[in-house]
C-alpha positions as CSV (number, residue, x, y, z in Angstrom):
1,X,0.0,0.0,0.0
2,X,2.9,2.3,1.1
3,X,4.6,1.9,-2.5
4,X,1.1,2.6,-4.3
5,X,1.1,5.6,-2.5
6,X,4.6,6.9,-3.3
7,X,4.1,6.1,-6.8
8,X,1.2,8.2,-7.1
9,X,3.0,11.1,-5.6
10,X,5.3,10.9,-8.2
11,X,3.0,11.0,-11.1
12,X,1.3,13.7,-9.3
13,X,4.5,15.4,-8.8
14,X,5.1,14.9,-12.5
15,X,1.9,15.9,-13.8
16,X,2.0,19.2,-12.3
17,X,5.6,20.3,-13.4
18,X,4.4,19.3,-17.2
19,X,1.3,21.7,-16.9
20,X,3.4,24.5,-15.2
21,X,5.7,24.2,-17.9
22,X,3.1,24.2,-20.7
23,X,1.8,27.6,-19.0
24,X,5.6,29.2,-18.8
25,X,6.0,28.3,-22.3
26,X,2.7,29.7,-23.6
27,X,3.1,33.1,-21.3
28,X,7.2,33.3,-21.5
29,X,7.9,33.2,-25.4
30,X,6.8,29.7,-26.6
31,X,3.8,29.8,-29.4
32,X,0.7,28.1,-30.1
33,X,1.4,29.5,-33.4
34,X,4.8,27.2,-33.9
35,X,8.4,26.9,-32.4
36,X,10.0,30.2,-31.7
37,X,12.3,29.7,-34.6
38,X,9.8,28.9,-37.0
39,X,8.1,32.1,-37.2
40,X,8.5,34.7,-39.8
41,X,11.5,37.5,-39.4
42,X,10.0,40.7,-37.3
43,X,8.7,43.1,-39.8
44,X,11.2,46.2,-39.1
45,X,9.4,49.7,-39.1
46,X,12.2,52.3,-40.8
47,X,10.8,55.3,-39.1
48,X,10.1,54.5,-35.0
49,X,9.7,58.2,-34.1
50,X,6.2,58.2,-32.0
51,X,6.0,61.8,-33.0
52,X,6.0,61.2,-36.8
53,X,2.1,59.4,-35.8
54,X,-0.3,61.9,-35.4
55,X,-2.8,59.1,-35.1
56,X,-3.2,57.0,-32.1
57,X,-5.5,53.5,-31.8
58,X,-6.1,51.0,-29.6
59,X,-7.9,48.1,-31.1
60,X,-9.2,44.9,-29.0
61,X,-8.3,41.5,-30.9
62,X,-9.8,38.0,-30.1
63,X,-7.9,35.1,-30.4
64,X,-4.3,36.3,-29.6
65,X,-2.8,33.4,-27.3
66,X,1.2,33.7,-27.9
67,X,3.9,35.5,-28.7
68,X,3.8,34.2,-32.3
69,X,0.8,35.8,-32.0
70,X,1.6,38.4,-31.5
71,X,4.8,38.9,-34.1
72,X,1.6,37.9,-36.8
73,X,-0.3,40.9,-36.1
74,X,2.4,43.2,-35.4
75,X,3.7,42.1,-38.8
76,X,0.6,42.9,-40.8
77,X,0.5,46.0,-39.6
78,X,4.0,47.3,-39.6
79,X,4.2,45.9,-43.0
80,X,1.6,48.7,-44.0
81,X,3.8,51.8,-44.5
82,X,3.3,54.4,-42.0
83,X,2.3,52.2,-39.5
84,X,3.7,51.3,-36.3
85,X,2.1,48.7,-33.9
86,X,2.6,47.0,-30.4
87,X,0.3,44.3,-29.5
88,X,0.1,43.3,-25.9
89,X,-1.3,39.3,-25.4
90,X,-2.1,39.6,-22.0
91,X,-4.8,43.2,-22.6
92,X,-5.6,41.3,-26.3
93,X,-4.9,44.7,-27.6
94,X,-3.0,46.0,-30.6
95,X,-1.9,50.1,-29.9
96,X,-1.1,51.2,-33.5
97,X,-0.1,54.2,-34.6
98,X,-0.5,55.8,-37.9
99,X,0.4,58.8,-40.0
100,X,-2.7,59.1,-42.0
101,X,-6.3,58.3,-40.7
102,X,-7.4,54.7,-40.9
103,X,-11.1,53.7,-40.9
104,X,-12.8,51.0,-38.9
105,X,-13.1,48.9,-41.8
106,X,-9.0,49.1,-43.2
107,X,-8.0,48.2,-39.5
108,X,-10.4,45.4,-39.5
109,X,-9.1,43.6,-42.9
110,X,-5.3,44.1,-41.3
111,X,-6.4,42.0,-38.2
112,X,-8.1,39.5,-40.2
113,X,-5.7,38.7,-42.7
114,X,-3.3,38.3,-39.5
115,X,-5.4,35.6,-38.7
116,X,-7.6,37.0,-35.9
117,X,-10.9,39.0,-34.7
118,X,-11.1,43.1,-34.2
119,X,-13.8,43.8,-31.2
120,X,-13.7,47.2,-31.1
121,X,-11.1,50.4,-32.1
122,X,-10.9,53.6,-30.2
123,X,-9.7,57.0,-31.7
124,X,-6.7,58.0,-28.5
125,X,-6.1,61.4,-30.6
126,X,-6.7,64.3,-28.8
């Protein structure tokens, strides 16, 4: 009975330490989306000046889980010239600024064809 015991405490033991590391990897840098490694190059914005974007969003995304996730949306949009965005996976938001006006409808196409769902956008411009 004793050895039953013990070896059940060790699968136990076992089972947790998978699942906690399942959650670092998700939250710390590991992707639903694929290996690290696998992911497409970071799109690089030429002009990171905040003050060259007189136009300030914040957009709320469904279905961002990842930091591959994250590197997709940021891509679509900072491969849009004059735009420059930050998505955060933990406030499933995408902050994206923007030298010229964009529409409900243009930001909406951006975050679908990154794969996920726009909620809502909100104008930050004074």
């Amino acid at each position: 009975m004793g050895g039953t015991i013990a070896v059940i405490a060790i699968l136990a033991v076992v089972v947790v330490l998978a699942v906690l590391g399942i959650i670092k990897r998700i939250k710390y840098g590991s992707s639903c989306c694929g290996e690290k490694d696998a992911l497409p190059a970071k799109v690089k914005v030429k002009d990171k000046n905040k003050k060259n974007y007189p136009y300030n969003y914040t957009l709320k995304v469904d279905g961002m889980h990842c930091s591959g996730c994250v590197r997709k949306i940021e891509n679509e949009f900072n491969s849009h010239e004059g735009m420059l965005a930050k998505a955060s996976v933990e406030k499933k938001e995408v902050s994206l600024l923007s030298k010229a006006p964009i529409d409900e409808k243009t930001a909406g196409m951006i975050v679908s064809k990154a794969g996920f769902t726009m909620l809502s956008i909100k104008v930050n411009n004074s």
